[in-house]
Residue frames relative to the residue before (quaternion, step in Angstrom):
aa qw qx qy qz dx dy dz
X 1.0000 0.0000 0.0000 0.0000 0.00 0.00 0.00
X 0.4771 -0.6964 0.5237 0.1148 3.53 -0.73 0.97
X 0.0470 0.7452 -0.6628 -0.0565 3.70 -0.01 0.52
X 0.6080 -0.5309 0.4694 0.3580 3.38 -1.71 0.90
X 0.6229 -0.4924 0.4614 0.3958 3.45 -1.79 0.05
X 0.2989 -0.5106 0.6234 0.5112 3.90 -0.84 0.23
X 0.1216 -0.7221 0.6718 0.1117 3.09 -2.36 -0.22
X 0.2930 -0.7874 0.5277 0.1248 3.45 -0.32 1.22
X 0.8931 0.2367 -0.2138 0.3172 3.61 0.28 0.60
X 0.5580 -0.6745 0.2595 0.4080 3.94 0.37 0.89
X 0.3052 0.7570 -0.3600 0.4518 3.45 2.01 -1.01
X 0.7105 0.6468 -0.0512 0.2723 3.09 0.55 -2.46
X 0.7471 0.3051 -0.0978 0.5824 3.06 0.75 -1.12
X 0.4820 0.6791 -0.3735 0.4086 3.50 0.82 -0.26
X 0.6587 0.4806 -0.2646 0.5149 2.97 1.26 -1.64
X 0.6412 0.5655 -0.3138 0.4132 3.42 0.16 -1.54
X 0.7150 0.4370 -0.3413 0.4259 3.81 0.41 -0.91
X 0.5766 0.5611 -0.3044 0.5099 3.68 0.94 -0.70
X 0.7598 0.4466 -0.0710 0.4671 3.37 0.51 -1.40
X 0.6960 0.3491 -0.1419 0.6112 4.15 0.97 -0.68
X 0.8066 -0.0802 0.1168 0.5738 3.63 -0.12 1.52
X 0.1528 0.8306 -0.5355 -0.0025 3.93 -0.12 0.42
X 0.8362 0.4192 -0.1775 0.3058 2.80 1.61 0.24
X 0.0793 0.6728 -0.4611 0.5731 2.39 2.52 1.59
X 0.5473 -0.5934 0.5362 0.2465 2.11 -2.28 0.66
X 0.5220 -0.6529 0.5079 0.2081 3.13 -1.64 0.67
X 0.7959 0.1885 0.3364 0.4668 2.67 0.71 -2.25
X 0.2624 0.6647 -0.6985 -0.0381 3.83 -0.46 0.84
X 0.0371 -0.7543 0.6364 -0.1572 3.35 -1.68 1.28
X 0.8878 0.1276 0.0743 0.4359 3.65 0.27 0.65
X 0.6009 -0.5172 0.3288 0.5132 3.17 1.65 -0.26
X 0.6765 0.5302 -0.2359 0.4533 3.05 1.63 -0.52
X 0.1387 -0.6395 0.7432 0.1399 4.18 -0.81 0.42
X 0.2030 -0.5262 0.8244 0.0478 3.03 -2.10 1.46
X 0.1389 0.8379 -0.5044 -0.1558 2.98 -1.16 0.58
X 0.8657 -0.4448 -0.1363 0.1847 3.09 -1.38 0.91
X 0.4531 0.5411 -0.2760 0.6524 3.44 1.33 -0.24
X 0.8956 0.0136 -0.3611 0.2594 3.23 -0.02 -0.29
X 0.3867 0.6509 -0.5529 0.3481 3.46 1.31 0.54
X 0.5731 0.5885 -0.3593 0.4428 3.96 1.19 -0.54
X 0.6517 0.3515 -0.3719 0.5599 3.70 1.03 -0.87
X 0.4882 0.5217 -0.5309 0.4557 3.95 0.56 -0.45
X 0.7620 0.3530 -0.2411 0.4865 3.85 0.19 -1.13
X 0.7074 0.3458 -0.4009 0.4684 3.75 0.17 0.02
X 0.7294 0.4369 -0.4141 0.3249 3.55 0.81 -0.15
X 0.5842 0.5293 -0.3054 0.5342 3.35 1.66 -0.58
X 0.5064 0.5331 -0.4673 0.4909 3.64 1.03 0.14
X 0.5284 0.5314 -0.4548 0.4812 3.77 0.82 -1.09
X 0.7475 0.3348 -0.3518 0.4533 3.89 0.34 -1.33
X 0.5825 0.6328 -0.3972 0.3202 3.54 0.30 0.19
X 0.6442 0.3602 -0.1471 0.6585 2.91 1.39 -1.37
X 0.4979 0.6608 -0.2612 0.4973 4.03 0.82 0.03
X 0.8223 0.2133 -0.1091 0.5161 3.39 1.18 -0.78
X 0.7606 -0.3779 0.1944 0.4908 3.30 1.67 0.52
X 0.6231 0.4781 -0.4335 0.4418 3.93 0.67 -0.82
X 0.1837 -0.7081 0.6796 -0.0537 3.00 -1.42 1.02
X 0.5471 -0.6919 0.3122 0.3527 3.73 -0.84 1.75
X 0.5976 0.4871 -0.4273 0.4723 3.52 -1.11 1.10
X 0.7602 0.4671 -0.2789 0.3551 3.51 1.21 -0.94
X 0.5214 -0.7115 0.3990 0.2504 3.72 -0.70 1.16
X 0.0433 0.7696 -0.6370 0.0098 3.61 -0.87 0.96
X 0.5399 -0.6742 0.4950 0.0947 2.86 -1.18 1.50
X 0.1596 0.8239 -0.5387 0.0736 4.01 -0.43 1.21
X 0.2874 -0.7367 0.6047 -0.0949 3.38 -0.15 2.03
X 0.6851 0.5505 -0.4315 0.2037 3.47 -1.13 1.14
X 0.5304 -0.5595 0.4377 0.4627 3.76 -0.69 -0.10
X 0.4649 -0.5460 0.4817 0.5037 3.67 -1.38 0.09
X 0.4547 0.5744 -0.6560 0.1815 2.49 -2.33 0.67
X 0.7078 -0.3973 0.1431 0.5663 3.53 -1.36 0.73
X 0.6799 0.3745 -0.5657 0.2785 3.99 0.29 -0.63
X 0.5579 0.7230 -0.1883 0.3615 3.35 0.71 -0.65
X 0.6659 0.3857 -0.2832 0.5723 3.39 0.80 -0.83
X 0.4513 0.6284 -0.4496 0.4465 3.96 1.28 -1.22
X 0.7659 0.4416 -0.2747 0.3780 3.26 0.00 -1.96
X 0.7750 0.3503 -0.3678 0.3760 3.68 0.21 -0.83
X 0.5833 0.6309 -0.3718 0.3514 3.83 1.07 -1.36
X 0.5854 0.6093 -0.2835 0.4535 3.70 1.40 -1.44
X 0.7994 0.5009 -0.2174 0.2506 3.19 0.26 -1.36
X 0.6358 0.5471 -0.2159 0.4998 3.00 1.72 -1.49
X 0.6659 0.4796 -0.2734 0.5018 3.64 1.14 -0.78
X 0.7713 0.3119 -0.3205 0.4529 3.59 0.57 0.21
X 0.5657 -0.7455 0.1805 0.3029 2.84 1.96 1.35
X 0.1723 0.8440 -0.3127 0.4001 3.41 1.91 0.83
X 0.0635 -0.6916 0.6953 0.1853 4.15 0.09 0.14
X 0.6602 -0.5121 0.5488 -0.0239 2.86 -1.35 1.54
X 0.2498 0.7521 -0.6043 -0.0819 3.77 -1.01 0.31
X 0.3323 -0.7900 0.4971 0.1353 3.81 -0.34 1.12
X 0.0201 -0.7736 0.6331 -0.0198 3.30 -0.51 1.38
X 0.3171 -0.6288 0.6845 0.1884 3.85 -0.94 0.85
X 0.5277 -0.6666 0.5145 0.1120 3.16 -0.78 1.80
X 0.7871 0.2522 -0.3259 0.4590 3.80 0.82 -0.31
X 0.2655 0.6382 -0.6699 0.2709 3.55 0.83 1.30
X 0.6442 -0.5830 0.4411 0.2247 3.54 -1.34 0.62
X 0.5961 -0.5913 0.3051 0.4494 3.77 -0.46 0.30
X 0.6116 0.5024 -0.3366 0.5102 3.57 1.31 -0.85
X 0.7206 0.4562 -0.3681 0.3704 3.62 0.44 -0.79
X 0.5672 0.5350 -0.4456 0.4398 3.85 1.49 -0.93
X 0.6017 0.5041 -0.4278 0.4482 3.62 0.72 -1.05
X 0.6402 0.5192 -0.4016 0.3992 3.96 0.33 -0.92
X 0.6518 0.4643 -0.3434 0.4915 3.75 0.69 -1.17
X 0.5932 0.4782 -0.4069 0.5038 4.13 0.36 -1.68
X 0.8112 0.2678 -0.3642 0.3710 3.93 -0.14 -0.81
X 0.5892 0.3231 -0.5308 0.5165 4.08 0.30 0.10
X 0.7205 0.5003 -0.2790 0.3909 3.54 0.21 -1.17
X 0.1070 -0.8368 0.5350 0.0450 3.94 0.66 -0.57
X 0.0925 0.8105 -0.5666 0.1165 3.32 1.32 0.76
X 0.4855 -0.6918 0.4868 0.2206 3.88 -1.34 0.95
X 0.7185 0.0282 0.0584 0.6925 3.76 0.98 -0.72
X 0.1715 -0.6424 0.7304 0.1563 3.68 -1.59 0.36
X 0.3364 -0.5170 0.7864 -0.0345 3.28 -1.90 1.64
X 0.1252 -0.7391 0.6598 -0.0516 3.11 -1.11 1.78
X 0.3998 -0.6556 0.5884 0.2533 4.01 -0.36 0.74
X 0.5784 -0.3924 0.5599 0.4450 3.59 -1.64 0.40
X 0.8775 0.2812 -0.1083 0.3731 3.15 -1.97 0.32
X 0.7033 0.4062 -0.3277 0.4826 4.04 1.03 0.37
X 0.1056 -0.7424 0.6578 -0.0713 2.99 -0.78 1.79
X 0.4720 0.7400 -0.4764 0.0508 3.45 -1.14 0.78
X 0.6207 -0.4836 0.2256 0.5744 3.81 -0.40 0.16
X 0.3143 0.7724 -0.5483 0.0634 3.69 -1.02 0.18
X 0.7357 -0.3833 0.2272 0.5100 3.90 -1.19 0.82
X 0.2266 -0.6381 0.7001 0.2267 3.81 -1.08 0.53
X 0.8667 0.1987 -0.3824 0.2510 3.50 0.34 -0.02
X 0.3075 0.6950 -0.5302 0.3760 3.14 0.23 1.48
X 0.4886 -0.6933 0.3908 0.3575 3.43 -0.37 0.73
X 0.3727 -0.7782 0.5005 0.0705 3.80 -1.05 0.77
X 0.1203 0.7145 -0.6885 0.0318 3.35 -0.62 0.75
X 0.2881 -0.6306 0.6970 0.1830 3.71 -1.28 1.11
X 0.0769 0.6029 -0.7923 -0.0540 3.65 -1.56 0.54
X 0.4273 -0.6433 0.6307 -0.0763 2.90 -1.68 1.29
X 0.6434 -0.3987 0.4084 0.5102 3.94 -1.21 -0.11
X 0.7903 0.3965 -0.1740 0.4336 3.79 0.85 -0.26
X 0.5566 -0.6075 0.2383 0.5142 3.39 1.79 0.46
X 0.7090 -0.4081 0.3934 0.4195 3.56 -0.74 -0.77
X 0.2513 -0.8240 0.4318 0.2673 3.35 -0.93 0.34
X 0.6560 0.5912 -0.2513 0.3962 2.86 1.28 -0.50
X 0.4834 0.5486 -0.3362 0.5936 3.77 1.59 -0.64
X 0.5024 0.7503 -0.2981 0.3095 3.52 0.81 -0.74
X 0.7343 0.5486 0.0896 0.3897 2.30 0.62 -2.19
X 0.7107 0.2099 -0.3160 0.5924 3.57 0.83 -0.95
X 0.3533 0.6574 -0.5244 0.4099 3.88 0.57 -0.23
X 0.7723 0.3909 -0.1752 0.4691 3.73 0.53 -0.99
X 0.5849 0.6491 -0.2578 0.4123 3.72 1.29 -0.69
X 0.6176 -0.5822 0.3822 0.3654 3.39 -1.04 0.37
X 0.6955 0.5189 -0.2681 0.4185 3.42 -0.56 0.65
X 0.5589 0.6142 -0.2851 0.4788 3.83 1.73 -1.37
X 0.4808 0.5253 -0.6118 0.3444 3.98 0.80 -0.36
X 0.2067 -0.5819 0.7839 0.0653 3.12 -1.98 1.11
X 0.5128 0.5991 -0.6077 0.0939 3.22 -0.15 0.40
X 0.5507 0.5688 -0.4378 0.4261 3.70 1.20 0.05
X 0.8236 0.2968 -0.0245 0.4827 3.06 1.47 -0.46
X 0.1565 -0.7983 0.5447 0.2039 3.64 0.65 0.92
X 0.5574 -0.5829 0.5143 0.2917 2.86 -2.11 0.76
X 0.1229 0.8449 -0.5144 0.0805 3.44 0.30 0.52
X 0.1427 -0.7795 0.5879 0.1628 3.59 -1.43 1.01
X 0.3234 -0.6399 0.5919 0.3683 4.08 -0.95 0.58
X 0.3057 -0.7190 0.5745 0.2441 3.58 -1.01 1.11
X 0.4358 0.6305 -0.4426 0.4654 3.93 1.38 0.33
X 0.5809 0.6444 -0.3153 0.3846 3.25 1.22 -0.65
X 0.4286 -0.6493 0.4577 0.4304 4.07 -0.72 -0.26
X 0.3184 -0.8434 0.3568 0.2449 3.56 -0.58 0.80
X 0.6738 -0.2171 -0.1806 0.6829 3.01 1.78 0.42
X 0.5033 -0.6253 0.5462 0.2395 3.41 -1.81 0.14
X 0.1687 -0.7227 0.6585 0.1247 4.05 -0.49 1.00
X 0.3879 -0.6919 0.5795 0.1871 2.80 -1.98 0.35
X 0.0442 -0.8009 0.5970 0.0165 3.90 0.20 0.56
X 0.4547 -0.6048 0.6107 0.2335 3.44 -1.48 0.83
X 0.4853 -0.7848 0.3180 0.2180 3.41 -1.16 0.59
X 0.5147 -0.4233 0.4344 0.6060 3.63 -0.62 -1.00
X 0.7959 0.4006 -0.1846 0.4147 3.13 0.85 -1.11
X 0.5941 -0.5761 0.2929 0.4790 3.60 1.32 0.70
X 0.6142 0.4665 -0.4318 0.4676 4.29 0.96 -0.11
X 0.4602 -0.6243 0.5079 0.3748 3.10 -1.47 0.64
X 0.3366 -0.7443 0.5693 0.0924 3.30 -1.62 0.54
X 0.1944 -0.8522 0.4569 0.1646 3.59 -0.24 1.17
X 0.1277 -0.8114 0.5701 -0.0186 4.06 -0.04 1.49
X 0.3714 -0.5976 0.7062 0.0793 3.86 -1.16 1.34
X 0.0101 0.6548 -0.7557 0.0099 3.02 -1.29 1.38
């Protein structure tokens, strides 16, 4: 029996999904099935816009929503452009987002379809939808988005994402897996 490779980084598995069956499912959300191949090219091209608009691997990005395809975009992107994730639960309170944005210092915040809630205005915004973002897209396709001087590349030393956990002492606490 053939057992699958392990992988030490979401990048990793990103690949492996794209590449193992692309034409499994990934994703069922809504009536709708993503499947695999192309939920990996969805995530490697919205990484290009990531890396296109400045983030550089190591830098925290703030991703506020419920699961589902927007959601998976926002993390799969981020993690592939070697970005550490930070999960924010859309029904943290305005004091607690402000507590998490200062330990965490997240560089930009990814808002999922369908998530309304208080959070820093001055952080840059990217909306992602059941179909990823358009705007990461977008620069992904612009002049400048070529990675090829620069591979997308994730350090599996790195954290692959940052949770938020309520405390003892009633603040949220931001924990690196």
């Amino acid at each position: 029996m053939d057992l699958p490779e392990h992988f030490a980084t979401l990048r990793q598995l990103v690949e492996r999904l794209g590449a193992d069956r692309p034409g499994g499912p990934a994703l069922r959300a809504g009536g709708r099935t993503l499947q695999r191949g192309p939920l990996a090219e969805i995530a490697l091209t919205l990484a290009r816009g990531w890396r296109a608009h400045g983030y550089a691997p190591g830098n925290a990005i703030a991703i506020a929503g419920e699961g589902g395809p927007a959601f998976v975009h926002a993390l799969f992107s981020a993690a592939c452009a070697g970005l550490v994730p930070l999960l924010i639960d859309p029904r943290l309170t305005a004091e607690e987002t402000a507590v998490v944005f200062e330990r965490a210092r997240p560089r930009a915040l990814a808002v999922c379809q369908g998530t309304a809630a208080p959070f820093d205005g001055a952080l840059p915004k990217f909306d992602f939808d059941a179909d990823g973002c358009a705007e990461l897209r977008r620069a992904s396709a612009g002049k400048g988005a070529s990675c090829e001087n620069e591979p997308l590349r994730a350090d599996p030393a790195q954290p692959a994402v940052l949770l938020v956990t309520s405390g003892t002492s009633g603040a949220p606490r931001v924990v690196a897996l």
